[in-house]
Structures are given as structure tokens and as C-alpha cells.
N, C-alpha and C positions, 0 to 999 in steps of 0.2 A: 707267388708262393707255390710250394708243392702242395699236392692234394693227396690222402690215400683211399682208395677205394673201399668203404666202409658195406660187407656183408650184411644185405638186409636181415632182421631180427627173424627167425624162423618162429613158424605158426604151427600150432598141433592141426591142420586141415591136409588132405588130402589136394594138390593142385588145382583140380577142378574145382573143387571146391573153392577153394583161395581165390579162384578168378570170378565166381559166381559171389563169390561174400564183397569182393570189390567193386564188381557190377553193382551191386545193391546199394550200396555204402555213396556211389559216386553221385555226388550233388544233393546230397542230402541235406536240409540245413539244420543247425543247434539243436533245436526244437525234435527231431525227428530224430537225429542222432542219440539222446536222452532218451529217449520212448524208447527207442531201440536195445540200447543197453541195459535201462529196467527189464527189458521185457527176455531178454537173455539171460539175466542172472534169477528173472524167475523161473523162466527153462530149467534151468542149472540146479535149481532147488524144488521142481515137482517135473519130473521128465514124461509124467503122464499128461504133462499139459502142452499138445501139440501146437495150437492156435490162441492169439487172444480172446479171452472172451466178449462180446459183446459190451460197450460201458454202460455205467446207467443212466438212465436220462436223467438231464440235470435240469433242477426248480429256482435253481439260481439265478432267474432272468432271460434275457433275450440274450444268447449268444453273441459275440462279435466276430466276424471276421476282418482279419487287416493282412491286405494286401497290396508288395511294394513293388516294383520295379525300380531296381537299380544297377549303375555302373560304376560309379567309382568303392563303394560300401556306405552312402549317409543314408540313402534312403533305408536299406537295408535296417542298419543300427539306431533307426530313428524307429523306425516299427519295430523291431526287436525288444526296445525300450517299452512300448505303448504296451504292447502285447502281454509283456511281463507285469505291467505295472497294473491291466485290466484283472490278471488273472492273481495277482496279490490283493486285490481287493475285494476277492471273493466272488470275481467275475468269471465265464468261459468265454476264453481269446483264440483262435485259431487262426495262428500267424503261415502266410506261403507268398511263396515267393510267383510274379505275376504267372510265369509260365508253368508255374505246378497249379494254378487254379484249377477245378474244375470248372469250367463253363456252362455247363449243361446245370449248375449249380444258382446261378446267377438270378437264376427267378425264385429262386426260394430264398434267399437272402432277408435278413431283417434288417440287420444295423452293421453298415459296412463302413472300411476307412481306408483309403485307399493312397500309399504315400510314393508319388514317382517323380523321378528325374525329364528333367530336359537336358537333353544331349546337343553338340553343335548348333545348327540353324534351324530347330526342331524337331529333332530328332527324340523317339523314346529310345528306351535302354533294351539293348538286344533279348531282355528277360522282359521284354512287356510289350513287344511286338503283335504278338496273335492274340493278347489281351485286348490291346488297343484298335485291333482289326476285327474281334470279335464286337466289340463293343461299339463298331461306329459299323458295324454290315447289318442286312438287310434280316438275320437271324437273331439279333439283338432282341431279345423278349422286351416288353411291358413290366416295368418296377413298382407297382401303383401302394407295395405295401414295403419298400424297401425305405429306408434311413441311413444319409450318406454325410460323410464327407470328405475333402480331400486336399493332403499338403500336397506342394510344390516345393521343388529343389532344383535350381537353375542357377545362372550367373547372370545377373545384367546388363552388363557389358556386349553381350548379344544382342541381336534385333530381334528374336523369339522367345523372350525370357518369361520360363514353365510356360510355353506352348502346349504342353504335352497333358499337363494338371489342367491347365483351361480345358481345354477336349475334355476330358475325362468328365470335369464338374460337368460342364457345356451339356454332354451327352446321356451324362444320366440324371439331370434333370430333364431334359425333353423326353426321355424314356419312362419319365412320370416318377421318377423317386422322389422324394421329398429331402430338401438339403436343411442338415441339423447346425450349419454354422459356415459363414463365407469361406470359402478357399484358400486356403493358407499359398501364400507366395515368399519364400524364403529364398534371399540372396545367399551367397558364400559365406556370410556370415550367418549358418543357418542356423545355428540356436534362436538369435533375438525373435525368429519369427514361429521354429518349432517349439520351442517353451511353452506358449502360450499356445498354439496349438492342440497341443498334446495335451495339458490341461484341461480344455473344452473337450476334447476327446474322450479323458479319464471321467470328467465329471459325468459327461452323457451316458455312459456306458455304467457309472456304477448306479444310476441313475432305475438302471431295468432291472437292479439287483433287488430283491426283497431286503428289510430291515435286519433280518436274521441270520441272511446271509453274510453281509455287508461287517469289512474288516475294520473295525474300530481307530487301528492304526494309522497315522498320516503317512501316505504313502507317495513315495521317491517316483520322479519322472525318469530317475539315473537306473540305470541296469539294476535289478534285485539282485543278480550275482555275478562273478564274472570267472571262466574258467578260466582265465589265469593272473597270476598274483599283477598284472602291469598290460593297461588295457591303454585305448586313447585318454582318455581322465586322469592314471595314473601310469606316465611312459616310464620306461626303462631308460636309464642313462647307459647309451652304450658306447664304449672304449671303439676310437682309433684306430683300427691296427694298420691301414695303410691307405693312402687318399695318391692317385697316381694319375698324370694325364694322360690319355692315352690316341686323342689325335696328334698327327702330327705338327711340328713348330710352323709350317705354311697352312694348316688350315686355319680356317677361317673361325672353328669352333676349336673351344675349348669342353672334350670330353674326359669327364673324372671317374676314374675306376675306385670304388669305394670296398673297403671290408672294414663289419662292424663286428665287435663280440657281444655274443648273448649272452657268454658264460653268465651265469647265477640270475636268469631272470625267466628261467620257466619257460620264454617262447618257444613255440614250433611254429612254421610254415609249413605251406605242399609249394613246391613249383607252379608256378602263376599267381599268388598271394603279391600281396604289394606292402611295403613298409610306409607307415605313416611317421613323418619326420615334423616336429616341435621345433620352428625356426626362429631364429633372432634378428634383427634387423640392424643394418649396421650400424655401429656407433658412429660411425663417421658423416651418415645420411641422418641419424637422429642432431648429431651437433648442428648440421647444416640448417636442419628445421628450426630448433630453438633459435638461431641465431635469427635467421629469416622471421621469423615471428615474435623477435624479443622477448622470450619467454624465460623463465628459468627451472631449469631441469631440478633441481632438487624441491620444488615448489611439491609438497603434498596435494594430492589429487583423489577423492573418495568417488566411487562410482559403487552405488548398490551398496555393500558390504563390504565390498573392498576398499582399501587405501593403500597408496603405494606413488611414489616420489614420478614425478611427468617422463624421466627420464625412464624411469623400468614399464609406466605406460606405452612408450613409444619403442624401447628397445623388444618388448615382449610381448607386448598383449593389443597391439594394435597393427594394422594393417597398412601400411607408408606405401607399397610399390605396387598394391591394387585398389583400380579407383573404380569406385559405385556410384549410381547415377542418382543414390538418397544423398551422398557427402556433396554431389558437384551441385545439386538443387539447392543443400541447405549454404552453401557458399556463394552460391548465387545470388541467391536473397540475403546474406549479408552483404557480401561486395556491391549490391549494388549496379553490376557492370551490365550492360543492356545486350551487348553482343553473349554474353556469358547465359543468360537467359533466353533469349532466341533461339538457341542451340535447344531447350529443353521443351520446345513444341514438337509436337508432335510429326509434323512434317519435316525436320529437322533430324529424324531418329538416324538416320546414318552419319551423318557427321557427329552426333556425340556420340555413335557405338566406334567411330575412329578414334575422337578424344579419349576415350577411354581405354583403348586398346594403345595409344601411343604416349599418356602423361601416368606419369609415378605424380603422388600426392604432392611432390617439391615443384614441380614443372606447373600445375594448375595453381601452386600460393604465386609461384613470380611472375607468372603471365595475367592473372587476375587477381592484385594484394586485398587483402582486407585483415582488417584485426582478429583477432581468436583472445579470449582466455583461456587455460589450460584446462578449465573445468567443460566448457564449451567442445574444444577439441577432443578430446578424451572420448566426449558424449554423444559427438558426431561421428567420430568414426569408427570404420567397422571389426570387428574384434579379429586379431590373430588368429588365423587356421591352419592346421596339417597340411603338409603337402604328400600326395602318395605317390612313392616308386617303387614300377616293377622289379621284384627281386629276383639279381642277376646268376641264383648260386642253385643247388640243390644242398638240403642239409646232410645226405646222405655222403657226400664229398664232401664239404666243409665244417661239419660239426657242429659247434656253439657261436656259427658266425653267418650274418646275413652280405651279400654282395649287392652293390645298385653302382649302374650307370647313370651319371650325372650330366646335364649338359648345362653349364655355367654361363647363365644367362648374362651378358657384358656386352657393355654397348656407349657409345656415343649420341646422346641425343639433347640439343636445346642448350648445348655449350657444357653440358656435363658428362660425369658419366653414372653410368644408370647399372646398377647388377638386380636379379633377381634376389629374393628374400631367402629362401632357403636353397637356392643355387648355390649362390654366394655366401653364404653361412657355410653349406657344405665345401665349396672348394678352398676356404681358407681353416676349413680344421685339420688341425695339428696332429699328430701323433699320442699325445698325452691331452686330445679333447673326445669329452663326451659328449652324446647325440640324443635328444630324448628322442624313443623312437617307442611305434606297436607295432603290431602285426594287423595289418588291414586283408582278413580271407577273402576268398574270390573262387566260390565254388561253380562259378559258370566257365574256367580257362582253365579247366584241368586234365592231364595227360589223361587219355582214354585207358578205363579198369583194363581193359586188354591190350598187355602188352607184344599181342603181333600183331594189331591194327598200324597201318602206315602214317605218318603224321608229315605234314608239309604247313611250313613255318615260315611266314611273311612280318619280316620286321626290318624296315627300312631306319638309320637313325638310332636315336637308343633306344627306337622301338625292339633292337637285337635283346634286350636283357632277359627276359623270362625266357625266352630260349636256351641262354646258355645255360638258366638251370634246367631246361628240356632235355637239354641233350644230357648236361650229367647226369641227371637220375633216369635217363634209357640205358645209361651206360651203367649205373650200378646195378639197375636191378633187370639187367642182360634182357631187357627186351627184344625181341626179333622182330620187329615191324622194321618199315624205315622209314627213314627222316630225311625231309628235305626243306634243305634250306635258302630262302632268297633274301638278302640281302642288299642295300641301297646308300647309297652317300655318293655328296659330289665329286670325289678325287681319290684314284684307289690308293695315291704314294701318302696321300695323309689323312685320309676319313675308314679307311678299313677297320672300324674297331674291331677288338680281337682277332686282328689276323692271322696269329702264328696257332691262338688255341685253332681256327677252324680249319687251318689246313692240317696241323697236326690232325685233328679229325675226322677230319678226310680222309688221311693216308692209315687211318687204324682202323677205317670203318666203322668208327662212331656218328659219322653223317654217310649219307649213300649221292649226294647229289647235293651241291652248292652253286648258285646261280645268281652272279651279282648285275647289280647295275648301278654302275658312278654316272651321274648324269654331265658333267661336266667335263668329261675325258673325252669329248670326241663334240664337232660339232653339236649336233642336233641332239637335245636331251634326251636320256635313256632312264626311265624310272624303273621302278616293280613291276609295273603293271603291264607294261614293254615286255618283261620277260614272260607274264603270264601268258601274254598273247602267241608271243612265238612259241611256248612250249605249251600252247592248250589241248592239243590233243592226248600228252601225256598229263598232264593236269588232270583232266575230265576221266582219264583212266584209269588213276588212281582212287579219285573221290568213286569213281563207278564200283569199286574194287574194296570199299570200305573204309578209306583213308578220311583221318580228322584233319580239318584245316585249322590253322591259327591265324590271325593279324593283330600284330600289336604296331603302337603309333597313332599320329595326328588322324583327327576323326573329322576332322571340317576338309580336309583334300584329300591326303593318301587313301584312309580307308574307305571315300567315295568311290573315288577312281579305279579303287582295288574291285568295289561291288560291280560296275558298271565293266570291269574286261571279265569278269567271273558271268554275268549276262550274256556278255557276247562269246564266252567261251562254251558255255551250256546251249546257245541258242545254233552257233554253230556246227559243233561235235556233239549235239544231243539229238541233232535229225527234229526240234524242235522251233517252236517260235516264240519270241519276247515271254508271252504268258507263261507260257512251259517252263523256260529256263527259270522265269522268277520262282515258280513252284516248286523247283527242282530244289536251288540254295534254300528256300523256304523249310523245305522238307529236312536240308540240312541242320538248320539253325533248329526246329525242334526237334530233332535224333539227339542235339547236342556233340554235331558234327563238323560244326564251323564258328568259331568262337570267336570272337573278339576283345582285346582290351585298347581303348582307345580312347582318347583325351585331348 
């Protein structure tokens, strides 16, 4: 479809201004943004009042702070939750995000809560990095009057499942804090475990609150309010307007160019934001099941408060093509099967983080049967989740419509065939189908406030996507930096996605430099990282020069791989050594000069 270039909305500021107001503005989160705005439209209404004043000290208890590190947005909106909910109860909550803590802060602490991600093979989330190095170095204060404690948000499916939240608890108790309730460890099904979490949490905290203070009302774990009308809780059904493949008929993948309409549902994104997508499960793999388990689909089925027929359990609200290592345990001990068990010793943990990464929930009933009732099933497995993709658009070019690169997960495995859940939801929507979708923000991948800083863009796969809204919104709001772009897939004749928008791009100097690598077109593989190497001396002279870097894509390879030539390129062409270069990207990652989204 065409696009028209849409005139950013002019501001009464003076330029410098405008780039100083968007400096300040940039990674701010909810929280801050509100304060902000109050604190402007007081401006506005006493213009003798240059600065804030001072607040007053509050008698309403011991303060909380809560502190999250996240990457994909749960941890984020899980603390966002706590925070609101502390501070509706008559509480003081002081929500930041890991790497806005103050550090120096950490010894005066009373009652902290601390909720982070585990990433890949251990990994924390690039927003709780210097938190986590803070926290386990040798500067680390003595907590002897601090009160802690702390969720977890992982998958385990991993062999380090919430490594990260272990540390964290691990450490500050040996730092002498006192732990106000075990360590929450939440699978992908993160409610079942942050529910109840968050609860121990609200209750300790309102706990420090005086009588007087304390709000009468029963108070919501769910958001107190939401800026806009259609949140994850309450998605937006959004129109079809075009579902397109866009490798070619010899690749080996099927990639889906998507546009969705917003019209009439309030969202906005920025460039880098990620669309959270409400998926459904195939009817075709829910009949396989019933069949498989002699069940019957129209059979009422009550979990909690709800009720709703085993077929809409399983078409909607349960989880069939990702398996957990609490469903394959409690199956085990039904079945019975001695081999099926073995697997869940502990010495044993890499063959079932294989099991688990290679069977959908059909593939573990036929290989290991045992009976289920539908009340049972239901009760075992794990609830239906979002799936997030990077958005592939700028709104400032497409309007009331969101774009996402899709790669339709299809495959052959165990004599069937296997698609992803909301892959394959997505690639078989129709033109006249709607998508429950949100807006998942992502204020740590955002285009630099200045737009004549240089940007250089690593997204191999349909790690391309947030790009291509990088580059539209340079292109609308005529930034003068430049943009470079690298680029990966195995076969240029049928994996090039987008290739006519980037050469167009090229040729109009909307990109200044495009640098791919197909690994598969020539002997001996040629990844990213391949290119970063041969062109590291101009790499290293841009980043010298004030240039932000991007990587979007797989975070268990590509963006190790990407880290480890970005070493060798700083340790090289920096006239340094290992420790240097590290310090170097180090220094990058908090400028908020080298960004990641990766999954």
C-alpha cells in the first residue's frame, strides 16, 4: 500500500528547545510522565513558581520502593500494578525502573520489592544489568534494616529458569536483609504465580501504613487506571487490512507482512513498541486433542469463577503448543510411565529442557497416554498468553494502523504437523478477521531525542521489523543523523524481506548504508556479525562519533554473537584490552546508546 508522508504536529517551542524538551521526555516512565505534566500545568497556572517545591514528609508508614527489570514489558506491568495498588491504599510506592535506581540509595532502604526477568541461559534484562553488578560487587553495602522481596519472571523450558531473581533473593539476603516471604517463581503463565505474589506484597506493605491512613476500600491487583480505553485485559479487536507473504515460494520460511487497523481504539505507539497479540489455538489441533483423550468438547468445564464449554478452554484460554515442566511432572505421575519420570531428575535437566523445546502438548499425550478428565486438564494446564511483536510501521506514515512481521512457525514433527499458536492464527487471518491486540511500550528502544545522532541497525530475520518503523519516522520527521542498516537471512533470491522498500531507500537516502549477509549463498556462512567485523573500524567510528546502536532478534545466539564481535571490535580499534572494550559497550548500554530487543 502507499503511504503519505504525514507533517509532524508543530509545537509553540522554539527548536532547541524541542530537542531539549525531548531529551528529557526520552525513557521516562508512566509514573514520571504524570508528575511531569502536573507539574507543568502548575507552571502554567502560577508562573512565579520556577521549581518544585519540596514534598512533605509522609506519616503514612514506611515507604516502598519497587523495583523491576524487564524485557519483554511483564515485569514492568507487574510492578506498575503493585505500585498503584500500594499507593491506593494509602501507601508511598516509588516505582523505577532497574537502571534509574539510585544505587547509592540502596542502604537506606526499608521495604523493597524487587520484580525481574530472566533472559536466555541466564541472562537479566539489559535494564538491570548495573543493578545486578551493583548488587553482587564488592561495593554492595550491608542491608541489616532493609525488608525484601522478590518475583521472578522466566520460562522453564530453560535450564536457568529466574536465575536472575535467584541472585537477586540469594544476595540480598547474605547482605543481611531480612526476606518478608519466599521468592516468587513465575512460568509463562505468569499470573498463577504473580497473583498471589503481589497480594503478600500489598498486604506487607499496607501493613507499615497507620490505621488512619489506610483505605477502607478493597483494593484491585489490576491497574487503578489505564491511559487508554483497551489495555492487555481489555484488547482492541483490530481489522485485517492486509496479511501478505513476503519470502520467497523456495524459502524455507514462511514470512507474513501484516497491517492492522486501530481506527477507533485510542492506541498510539513510538517506534520500538511491540504489539501484544490474543491468540487462538487451532480448531483443528483442539479436535485432535478431544479425540486423543475421548473427551467431549461441549462438556461444561468451571475453573475459579469461570465456566465455559472444554472446547473454548482449549480453543482460548489454554496453552496446547507450549509445554511446562509443572504439566509434563503432573502427567507423569498420572501416567505412570517410569521413562517419563527419569527425565524429571534432576541430572536429567537437559533432555527435558529438549523435551520441552521439541513436543506441543499432542506429541507428549501420544508418546506417554494416560486418561485426563476435562476438569483435571483444564486445571493442569497453563493459561493462554500474549504473544509480543515488534512493530513494523511508524504511525506518523501509516496512521491508525499498526504493521508486524510474522514468521509462521510450520513444521513437520512426530508424523504431524505442528504450527505455532499465534503464528498460525496470524497467518491464516482473513481480510474480514479481527485480532485482539495492545500496545506493549518499550521505552528502553527508542530512536535517540536527537535527531542528527547517527543510528546503526542490526536485525537479522524479522528481527528487520522495528526498523522499518526507524527508518520511517527518520524519514518523516527529516532527521539528519544516519542510518545504517545490516541485515541477515539465508538466501538473498527468497529471504530478503522488504527488499524493494530498502533499496528504494537507499536510492532516496532514507538509509545512508545497507550491509547484508545471506549466510547460505556462498560456501562458508556469513552472519551479522561477519559483517560487523569486516566493517569494524567504521563501526567503532561511528559509535566514537555519538552514533546509537540497535539489535533486534534471537537472544540465545544472534545477539551473543553480535556482543562478543562488538568486544572484539572495541578491543581492536580502541587501542584497548578485553576489560576496556567491555567498559566501553558498558558505558554504551547506560548513555542508552546501544539498545536491545531480543527474545
Amino acid at each position: 500500500m502507499s503511504a503519505q508522508f504525514i507533517t509532524p504536529p508543530q509545537i509553540p517551542l522554539p527548536e532547541d528547545k524541542g530537542i531539549l524538551l525531548a531529551r528529557l521526555l526520552d525513557g521516562l516512565d508512566s509514573h514520571a510522565l504524570w508528575w511531569l505534566s502536573g507539574y507543568s500545568a502548575g507552571l502554567a497556572g502560577n508562573q512565579s513558581t520556577l521549581l518544585p517545591s519540596a514534598p512533605e514528609p509522609r506519616s503514612d508508614g514506611i515507604p516502598v520502593t519497587v523495583v523491576y527489570g524487564s524485557q519483554t514489558g511483564n515485569a514492568k506491568r507487574l510492578a506498575e500494578q503493585l505500585a498503584a495498588s500500594i499507593e491506593h491504599s494509602g501507601g508511598s510506592a516509588r516505582l523505577l525502573r532497574a537502571d534509574s535506581y539510585p544505587l547509592r540509595e540502596l542502604k537506606s532502604e526499608r521495604l523493597l520489592y524487587v520484580v525481574i526477568s530472566t533472559q536466555g541461559d541466564g541472562d537479566p534484562p539489559d535494564d538491570a544489568r548495573g543493578f545486578l553488578e551493583h548488587l553482587s560487587g564488592k561495593r554492595a553495602p550491608q542491608l541489616p534494616e532493609l525488608h525484601f522481596a522478590v518475583l521472578g519472571l522466566g520460562d522453564s523450558s530453560y535450564p536457568q529458569f529466574n536465575a536472575v531473581a535467584r541472585r537477586v533473593d540469594a544476595r540480598l539476603a547474605e547482605l543481611g536483609a531480612q526476606r518478608l516471604f519466599d521468592l516468587g517463581e513465575a512460568d509463562l503463565d505468569v499470573e498463577t504465580v504473580a497473583d498471589p505474589w503481589r497480594k503478600q506484597a500489598l498486604e506487607r506493605a499496607v501493613e507499615s501504613i497507620p490505621a488512619n491512613n489506610q483505605r477502607s476500600s478493597v483494593v484491585s491487583l489490576r491497574p487503578v487506571a489505564s491511559e487508554t480505553r483497551h489495555d492487555r485485559d481489555t484488547p482492541f479487536a483490530a481489522e485485517v487490512l492486509a496479511n501478505q507473504r513476503i519470502s520467497g515460494r523456495a524459502s524455507e520460511k514462511d514470512i507474513r507482512h501484516l497491517e492492522l487497523s486501530l481506527e477507533g481504539s485510542g492506541l498510539a505507539y513510538e517506534p520500538g513498541d511491540a504489539l501484544g497479540v490474543w491468540p487462538r489455538n487451532s480448531p483443528g489441533l483442539v479436535d485432535q486433542l478431544l479425540d486423543l483423550l475421548e473427551l467431549d468438547g461441549n462438556a461444561a468445564v468451571v475453573q475459579g469463577s469461570e465456566s465455559h464449554s472444554l472446547r473454548d478452554w482449549l480453543g482460548g484460554r489454554r496453552e496446547l503448543t507450549r509445554l511446562g515442566r509443572p504439566f509434563v511432572a503432573t502427567h507423569a505421575a498420572m501416567a505412570g510411565h517410569a521413562g517419563l519420570n527419569r527425565l524429571l531428575a534432576p541430572e536429567q535437566s537437559a533432555t527435558l529442557i529438549k523435551l520441552l523445546g521439541s513436543h506441543q502438548l499432542i506429541d507428549l499425550l501420544r508418546a506417554w497416554p494416560a486418561r485426563w478428565n476435562a476438569e483435571e486438564l483444564v486445571g493442569a494446564l497453563r493459561p493462554l498468553t500474549p504473544r509480543l511483536y515488534s512493530i513494523a510501521s511508524s504511525q506518523k506514515i501509516v496512521g491508525d494502523e499498526a504493521h508486524l512481521t510474522v514468521a509462521h512457525v510450520d513444521y513437520q514433527a512426530f508424523g504431524s504437523r505442528h504450527h505455532g499458536a499465534a503464528s498460525g492464527y496470524l497467518a491464516q487471518a482473513g481480510d474480514d478477521a479481527h485480532i485482539p491486540i495492545f500496545v506493549e511500550h518499550n521505552e528502553r528502544f527508542r530512536l535517540p531525542a536527537d535527531g542528527s545522532r547517527d543510528i546503526i541497525m542490526i536485525g537479522p530475520g524479522t528481527g528487520i521489523a522495528p526498523f522499518r518503523g526507524f527508518v520511517q519516522e527518520r524519514a518523516a520527521t527529516a532527521a539528519s543523523g544516519r542510518n545504517w542498516l545490516l541485515f541477515g537471512n539465508p538466501h538473498f533470491d527468497s529471504d530478503f524481506l522488504y527488499q524493494v522498500e530498502w533499496q528504494e531507500a537507499l536510492r532516496e537516502g532514507r538509509i545512508d548504508r545497507l550491509d547484508l549477509a545471506f549466510s547460505r549463498d556462498q560456501a562458508s556462512k556469513v552472519y551479522v556479525q561477519h559483517r560487523l567485523r569486516e566493517h569494524g573500524r567504521e563501526l567503532h567510528d561511528w559509535l566514537s562519533n555519538g552514533a546509537h546502536l540497535y539489535v533486534c532478534g534471537d537472544a540465545t545466539r544472534m545477539a551473543r554473537d553480535v556482543d562478543d564481535a562488538l568486544i572484539e571490535i572495541f578491543t581492536t580499534h580502541g587501542n584497548g584490552d578485553r576489560e576496556q572494550a567491555l567498559e566501553a559497550i558498558e558505558v554504551l548500554r547506560r548513555d542508552g546508546r546501544y539498545a536491545r530487543d531480543v527474545y
